[in-house]
VOBA-1610 file (N, C-alpha, C; in pm, whole numbers, padded with zeros to 5 digits, always signed):
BEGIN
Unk+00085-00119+00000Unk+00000+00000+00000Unk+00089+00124+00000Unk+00088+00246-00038Unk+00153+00325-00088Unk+00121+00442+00002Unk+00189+00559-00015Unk+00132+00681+00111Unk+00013+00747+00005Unk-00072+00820+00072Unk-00158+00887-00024Unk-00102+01016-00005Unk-00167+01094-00120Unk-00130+01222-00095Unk-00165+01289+00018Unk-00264+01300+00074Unk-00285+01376+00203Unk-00200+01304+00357Unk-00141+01207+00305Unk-00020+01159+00397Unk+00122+01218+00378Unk+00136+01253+00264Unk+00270+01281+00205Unk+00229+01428+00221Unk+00192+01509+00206Unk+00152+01604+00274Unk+00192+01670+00391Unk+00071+01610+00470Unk+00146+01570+00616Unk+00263+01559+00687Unk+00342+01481+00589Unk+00465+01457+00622Unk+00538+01532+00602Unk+00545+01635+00488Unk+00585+01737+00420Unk+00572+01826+00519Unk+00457+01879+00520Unk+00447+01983+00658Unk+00498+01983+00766Unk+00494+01865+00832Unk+00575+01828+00978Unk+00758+01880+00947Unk+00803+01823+00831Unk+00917+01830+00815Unk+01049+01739+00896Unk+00977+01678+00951Unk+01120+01666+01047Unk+01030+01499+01148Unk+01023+01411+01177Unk+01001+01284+01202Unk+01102+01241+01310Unk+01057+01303+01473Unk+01123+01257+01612Unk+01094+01100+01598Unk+01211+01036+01651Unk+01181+00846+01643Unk+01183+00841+01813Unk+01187+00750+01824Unk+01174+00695+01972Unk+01188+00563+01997Unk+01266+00531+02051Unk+01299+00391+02100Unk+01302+00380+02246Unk+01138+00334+02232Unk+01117+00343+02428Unk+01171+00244+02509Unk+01214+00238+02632Unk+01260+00191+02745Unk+01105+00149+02810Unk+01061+00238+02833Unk+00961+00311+02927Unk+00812+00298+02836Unk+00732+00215+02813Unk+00609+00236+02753Unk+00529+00391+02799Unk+00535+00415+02942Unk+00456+00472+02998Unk+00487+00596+02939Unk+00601+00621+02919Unk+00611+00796+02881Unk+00622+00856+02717Unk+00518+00713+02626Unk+00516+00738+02532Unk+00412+00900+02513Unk+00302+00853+02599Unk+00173+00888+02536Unk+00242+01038+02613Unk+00303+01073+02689Unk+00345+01268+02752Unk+00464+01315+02689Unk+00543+01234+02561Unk+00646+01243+02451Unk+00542+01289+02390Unk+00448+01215+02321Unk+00401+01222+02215Unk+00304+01370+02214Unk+00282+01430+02367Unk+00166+01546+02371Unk+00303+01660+02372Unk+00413+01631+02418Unk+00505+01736+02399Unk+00552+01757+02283Unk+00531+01695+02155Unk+00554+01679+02030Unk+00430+01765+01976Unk+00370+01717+02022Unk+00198+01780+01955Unk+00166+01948+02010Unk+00258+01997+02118Unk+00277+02089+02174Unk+00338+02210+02124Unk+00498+02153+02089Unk+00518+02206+01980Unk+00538+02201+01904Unk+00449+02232+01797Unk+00428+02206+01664Unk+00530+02082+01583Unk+00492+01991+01609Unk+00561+01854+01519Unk+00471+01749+01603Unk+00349+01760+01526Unk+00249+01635+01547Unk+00297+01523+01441Unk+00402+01477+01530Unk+00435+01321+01411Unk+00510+01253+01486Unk+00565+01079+01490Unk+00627+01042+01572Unk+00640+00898+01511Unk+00800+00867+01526Unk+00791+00736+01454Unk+00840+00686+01610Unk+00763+00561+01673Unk+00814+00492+01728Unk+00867+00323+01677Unk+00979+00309+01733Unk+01059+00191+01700Unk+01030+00027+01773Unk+01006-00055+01687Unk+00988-00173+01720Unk+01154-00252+01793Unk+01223-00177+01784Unk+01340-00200+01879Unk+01326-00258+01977Unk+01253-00213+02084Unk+01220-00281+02228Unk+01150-00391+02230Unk+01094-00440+02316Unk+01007-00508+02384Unk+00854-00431+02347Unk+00897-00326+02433Unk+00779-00191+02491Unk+00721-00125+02391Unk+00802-00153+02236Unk+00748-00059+02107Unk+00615-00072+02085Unk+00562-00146+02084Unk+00385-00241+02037Unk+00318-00170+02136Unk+00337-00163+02271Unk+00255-00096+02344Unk+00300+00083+02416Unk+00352+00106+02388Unk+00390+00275+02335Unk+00304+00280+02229Unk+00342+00178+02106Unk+00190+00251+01951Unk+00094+00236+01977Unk+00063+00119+02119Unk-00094+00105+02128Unk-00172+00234+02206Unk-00042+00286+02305Unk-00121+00385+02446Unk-00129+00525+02324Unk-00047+00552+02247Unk+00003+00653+02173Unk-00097+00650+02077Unk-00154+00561+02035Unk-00327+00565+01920Unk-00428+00583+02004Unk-00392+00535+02160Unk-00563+00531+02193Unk-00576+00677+02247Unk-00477+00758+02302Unk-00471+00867+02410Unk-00415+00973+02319Unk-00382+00990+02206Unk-00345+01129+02127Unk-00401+01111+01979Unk-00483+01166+01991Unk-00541+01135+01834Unk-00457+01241+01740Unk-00440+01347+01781Unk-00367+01450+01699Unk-00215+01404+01635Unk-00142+01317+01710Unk-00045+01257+01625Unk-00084+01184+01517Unk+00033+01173+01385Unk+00018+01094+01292Unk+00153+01007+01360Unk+00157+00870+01382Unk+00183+00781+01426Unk+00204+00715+01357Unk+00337+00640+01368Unk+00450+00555+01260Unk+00497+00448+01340Unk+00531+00328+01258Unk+00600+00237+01363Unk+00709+00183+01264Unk+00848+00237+01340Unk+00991+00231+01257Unk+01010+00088+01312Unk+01151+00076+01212Unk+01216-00081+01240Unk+01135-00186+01223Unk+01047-00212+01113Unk+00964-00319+01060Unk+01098-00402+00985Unk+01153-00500+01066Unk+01243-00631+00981Unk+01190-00759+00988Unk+01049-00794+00991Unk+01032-00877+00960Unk+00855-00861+00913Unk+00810-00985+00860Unk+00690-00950+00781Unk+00542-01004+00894Unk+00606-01030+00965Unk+00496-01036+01090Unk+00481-00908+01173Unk+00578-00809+01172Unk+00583-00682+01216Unk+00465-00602+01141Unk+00429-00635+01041Unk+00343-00554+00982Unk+00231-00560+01072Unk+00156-00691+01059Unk+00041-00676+01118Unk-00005-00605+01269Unk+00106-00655+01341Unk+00111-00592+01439Unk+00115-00525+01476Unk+00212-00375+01377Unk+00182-00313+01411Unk+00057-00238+01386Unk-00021-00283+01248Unk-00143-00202+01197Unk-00220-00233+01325Unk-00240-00373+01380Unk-00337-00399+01508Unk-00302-00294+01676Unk-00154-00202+01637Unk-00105-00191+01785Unk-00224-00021+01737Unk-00191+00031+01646Unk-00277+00175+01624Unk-00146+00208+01504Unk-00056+00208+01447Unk+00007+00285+01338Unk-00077+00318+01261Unk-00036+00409+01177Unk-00133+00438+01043Unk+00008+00464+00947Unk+00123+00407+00955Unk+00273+00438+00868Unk+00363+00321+00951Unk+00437+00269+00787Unk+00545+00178+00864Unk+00675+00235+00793Unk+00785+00210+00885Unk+00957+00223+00789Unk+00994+00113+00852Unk+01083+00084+00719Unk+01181-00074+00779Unk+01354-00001+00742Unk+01437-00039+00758Unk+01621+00023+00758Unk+01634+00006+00617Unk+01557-00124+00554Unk+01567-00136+00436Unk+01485-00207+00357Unk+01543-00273+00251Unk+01403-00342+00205Unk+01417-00464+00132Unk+01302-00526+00163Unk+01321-00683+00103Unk+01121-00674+00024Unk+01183-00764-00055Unk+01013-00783-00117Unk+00916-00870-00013Unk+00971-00946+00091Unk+00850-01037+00154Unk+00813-00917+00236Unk+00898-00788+00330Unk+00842-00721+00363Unk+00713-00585+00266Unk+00755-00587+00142Unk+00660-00555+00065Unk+00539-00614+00046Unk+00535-00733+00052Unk+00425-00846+00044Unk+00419-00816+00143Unk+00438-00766+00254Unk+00373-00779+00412Unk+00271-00668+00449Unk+00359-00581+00384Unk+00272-00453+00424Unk+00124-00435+00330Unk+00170-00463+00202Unk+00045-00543+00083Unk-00042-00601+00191Unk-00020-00647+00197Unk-00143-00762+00275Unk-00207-00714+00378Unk-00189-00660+00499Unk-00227-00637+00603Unk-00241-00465+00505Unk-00226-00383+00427Unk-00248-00241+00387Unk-00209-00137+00478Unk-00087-00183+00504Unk-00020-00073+00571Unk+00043+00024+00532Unk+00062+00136+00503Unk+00138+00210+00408Unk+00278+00232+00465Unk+00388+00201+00373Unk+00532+00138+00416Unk+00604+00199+00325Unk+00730+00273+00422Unk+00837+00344+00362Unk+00996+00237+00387Unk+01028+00170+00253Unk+01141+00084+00281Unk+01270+00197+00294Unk+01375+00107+00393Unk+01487+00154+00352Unk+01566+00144+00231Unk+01629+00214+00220Unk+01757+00233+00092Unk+01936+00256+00113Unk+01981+00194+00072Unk+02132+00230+00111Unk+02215+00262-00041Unk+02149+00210-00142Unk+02266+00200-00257Unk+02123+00195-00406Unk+02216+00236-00480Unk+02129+00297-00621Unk+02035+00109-00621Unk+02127+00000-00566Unk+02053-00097-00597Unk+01908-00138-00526Unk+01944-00083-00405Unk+01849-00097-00299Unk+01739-00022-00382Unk+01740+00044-00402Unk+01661+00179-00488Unk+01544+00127-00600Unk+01654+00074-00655Unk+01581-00020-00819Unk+01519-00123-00746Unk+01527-00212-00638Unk+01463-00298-00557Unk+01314-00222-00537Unk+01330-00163-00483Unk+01208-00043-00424Unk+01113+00005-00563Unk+01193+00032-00649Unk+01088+00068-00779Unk+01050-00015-00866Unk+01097-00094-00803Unk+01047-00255-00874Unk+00878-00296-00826Unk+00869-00222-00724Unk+00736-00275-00606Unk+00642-00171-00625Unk+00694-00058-00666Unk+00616+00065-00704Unk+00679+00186-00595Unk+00768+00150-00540Unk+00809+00226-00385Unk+00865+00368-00444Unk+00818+00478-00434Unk+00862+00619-00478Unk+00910+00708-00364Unk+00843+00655-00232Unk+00942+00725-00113Unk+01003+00632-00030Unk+01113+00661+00008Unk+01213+00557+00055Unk+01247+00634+00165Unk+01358+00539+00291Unk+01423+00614+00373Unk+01569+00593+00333Unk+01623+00707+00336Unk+01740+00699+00290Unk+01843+00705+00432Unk+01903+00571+00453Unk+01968+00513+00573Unk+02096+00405+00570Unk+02185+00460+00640Unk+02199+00604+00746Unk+02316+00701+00686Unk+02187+00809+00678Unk+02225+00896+00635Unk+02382+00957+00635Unk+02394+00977+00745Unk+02569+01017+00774Unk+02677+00978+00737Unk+02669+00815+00763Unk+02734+00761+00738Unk+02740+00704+00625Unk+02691+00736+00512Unk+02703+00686+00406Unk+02699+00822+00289Unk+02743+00940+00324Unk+02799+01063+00294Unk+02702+01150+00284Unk+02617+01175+00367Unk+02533+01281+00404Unk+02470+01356+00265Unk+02476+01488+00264Unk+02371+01592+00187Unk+02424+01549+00017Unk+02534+01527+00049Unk+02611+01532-00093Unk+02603+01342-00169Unk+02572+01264-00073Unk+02500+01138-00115Unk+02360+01098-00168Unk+02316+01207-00071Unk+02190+01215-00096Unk+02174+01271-00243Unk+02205+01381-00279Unk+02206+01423-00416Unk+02260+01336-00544Unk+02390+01304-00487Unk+02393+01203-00585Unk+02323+01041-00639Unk+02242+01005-00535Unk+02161+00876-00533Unk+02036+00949-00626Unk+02006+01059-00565Unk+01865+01114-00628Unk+01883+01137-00756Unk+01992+01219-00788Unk+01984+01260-00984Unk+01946+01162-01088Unk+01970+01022-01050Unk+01927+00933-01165Unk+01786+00936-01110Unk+01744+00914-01024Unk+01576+00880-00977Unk+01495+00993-00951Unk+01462+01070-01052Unk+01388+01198-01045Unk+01263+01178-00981Unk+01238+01053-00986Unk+01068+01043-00965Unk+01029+00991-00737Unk+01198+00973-00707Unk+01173+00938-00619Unk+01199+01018-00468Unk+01106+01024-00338Unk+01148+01109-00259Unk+01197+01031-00134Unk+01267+01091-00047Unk+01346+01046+00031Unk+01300+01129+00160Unk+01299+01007+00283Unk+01307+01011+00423Unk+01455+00988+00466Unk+01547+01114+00436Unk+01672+01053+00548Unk+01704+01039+00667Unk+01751+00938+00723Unk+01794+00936+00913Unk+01865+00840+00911Unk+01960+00914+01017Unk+02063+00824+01056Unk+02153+00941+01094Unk+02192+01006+01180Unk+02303+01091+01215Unk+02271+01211+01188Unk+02178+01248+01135Unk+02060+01385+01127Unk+02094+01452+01266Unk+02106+01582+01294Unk+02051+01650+01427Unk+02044+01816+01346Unk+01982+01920+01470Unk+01959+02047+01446Unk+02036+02093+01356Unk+02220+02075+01338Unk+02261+02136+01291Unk+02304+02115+01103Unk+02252+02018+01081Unk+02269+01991+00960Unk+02120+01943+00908Unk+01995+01921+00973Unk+01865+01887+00911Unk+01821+01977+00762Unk+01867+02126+00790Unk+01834+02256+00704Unk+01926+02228+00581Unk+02009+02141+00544Unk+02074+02150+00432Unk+02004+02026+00347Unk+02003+01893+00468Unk+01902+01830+00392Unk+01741+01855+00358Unk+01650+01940+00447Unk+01536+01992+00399Unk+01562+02113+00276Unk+01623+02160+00213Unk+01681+02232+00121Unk+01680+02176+00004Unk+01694+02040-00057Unk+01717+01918-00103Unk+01529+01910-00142Unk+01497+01930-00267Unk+01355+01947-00303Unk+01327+01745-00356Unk+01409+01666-00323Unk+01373+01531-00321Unk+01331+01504-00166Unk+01385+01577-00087Unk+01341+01497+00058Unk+01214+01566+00114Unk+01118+01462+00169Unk+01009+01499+00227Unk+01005+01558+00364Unk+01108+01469+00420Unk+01117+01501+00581Unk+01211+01421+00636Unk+01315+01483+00720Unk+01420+01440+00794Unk+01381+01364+00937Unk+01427+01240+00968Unk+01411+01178+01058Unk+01558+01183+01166Unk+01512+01146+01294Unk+01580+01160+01426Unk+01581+01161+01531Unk+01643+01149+01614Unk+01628+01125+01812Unk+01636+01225+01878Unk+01693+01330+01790Unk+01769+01453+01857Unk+01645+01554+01928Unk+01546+01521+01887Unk+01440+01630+01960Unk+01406+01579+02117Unk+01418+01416+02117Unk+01349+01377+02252Unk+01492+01308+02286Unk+01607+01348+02316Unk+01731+01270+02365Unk+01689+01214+02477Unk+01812+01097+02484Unk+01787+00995+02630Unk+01774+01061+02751Unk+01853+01141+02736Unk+01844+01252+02887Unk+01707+01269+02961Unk+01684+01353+02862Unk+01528+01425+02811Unk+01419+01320+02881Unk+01475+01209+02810Unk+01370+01112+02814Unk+01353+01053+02949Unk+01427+00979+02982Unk+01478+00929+03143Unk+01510+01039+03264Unk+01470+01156+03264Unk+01437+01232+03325Unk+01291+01345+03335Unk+01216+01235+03248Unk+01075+01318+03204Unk+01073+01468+03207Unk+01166+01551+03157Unk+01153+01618+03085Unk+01059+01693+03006Unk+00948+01634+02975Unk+00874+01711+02880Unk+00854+01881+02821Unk+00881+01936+02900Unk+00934+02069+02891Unk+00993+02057+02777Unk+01141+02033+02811Unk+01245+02010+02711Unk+01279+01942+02550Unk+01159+01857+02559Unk+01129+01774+02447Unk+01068+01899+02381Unk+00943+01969+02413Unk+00861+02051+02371Unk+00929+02131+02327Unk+01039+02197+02385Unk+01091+02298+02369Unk+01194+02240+02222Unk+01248+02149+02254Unk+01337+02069+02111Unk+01223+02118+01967Unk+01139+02034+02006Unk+00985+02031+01908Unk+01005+02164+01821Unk+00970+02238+01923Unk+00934+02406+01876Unk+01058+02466+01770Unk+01167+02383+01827Unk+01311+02490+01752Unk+01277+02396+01622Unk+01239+02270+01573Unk+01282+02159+01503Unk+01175+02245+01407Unk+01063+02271+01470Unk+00956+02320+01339Unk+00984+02413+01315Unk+01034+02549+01392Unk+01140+02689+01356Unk+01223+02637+01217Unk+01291+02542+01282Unk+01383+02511+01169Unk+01361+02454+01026Unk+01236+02414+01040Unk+01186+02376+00912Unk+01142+02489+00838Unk+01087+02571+00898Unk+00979+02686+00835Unk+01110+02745+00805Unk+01228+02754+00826Unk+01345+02869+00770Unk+01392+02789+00661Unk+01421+02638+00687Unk+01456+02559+00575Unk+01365+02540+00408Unk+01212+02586+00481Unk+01143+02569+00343Unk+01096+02692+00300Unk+01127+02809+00378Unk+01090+02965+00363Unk+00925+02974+00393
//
């Protein structure tokens, strides 16, 4: 299943996609209102943990105003689960076709990863036009990114992976990428010291920074 336009949209507007890899189920759903606070109603949480499935479940039933993602889909039973935990968006690091067939099936709308022009042609083989482009940093940042994109005009890109405040604005600049993904708004600190203040306050500069990045 594919994003629709009023998802891609969405995503567009937000600009910028806080991830989360909870410890803590409980402090999904007062992350997720400090996000919605300041302005960046979006949130990919990570199937990393244990605790991920039920963070997407408290986080669908108790904030409706988020658009809600569930990252790190590597296997094709992840799909369902997560459509059943509350997601309405999946990303996987990368991409394989049974996870395409996965998300097909259960109609989840799924952003694969990408690492290499091949990974790429994999992806447009399935019909996949937005990808995450991962990890970013380490595989030569703004100037990779450009060069993966020039042959694939038709395709847009989610980068993350080593993203923070100070370099997000060169990749939102970049009229292939939809929206930059990252940890840097809700750090561990932040997090394990409930914080919320501080998250909020991250939030607020992250959407500042978008609105200067897209004028």
């Amino acid at each position: 299943m594919s994003l629709s336009s009023a998802f891609k949209a969405r995503i567009h507007e937000c600009g910028v996609i806080p991830i989360l890899t909870v410890t803590d189920p409980s402090s999904a759903v007062p992350i997720a209102e400090a996000l919605v606070k300041g302005g960046v109603p979006i949130i990919e949480v990570t199937l990393r943990t244990e605790g991920g499935l039920r963070a997407i479940e408290a986080i669908a039933s108790q904030c409706p105003d988020i658009f809600l993602i569930a990252g790190t889909l590597v296997r094709p039973e992840d799909f369902a689960a997560a459509k059943s935990a509350g997601a309405v968006l999946s990303v996987s690091p990368g991409f394989h076709e049974s996870l395409h067939d996965a998300a097909s099936d259960v109609g989840l709308p799924w952003i694969p990863g990408v690492a290499t022009a091949s990974d790429l042609l994999g992806a447009l083989k399935c019909n996949r036009t937005i990808v995450k482009f991962f990890p970013a940093a380490s595989l030569g940042g703004v100037e990779a990114l450009k060069a993966l994109s020039a042959p694939f005009p038709q395709v847009t890109f989610c980068p993350t992976g080593g993203i923070g405040p100070e370099d997000m604005g060169a990749y939102l600049a970049q009229k292939a990428v939809l929206a930059v993904g990252g940890s840097w708004v809700m750090p561990k600190a932040a997090v394990d010291s409930k914080d919320w203040d501080a998250i909020r306050n991250n939030a607020q500069q992250a959407h500042a920074a978008v609105r200067q990045a897209r004028g």
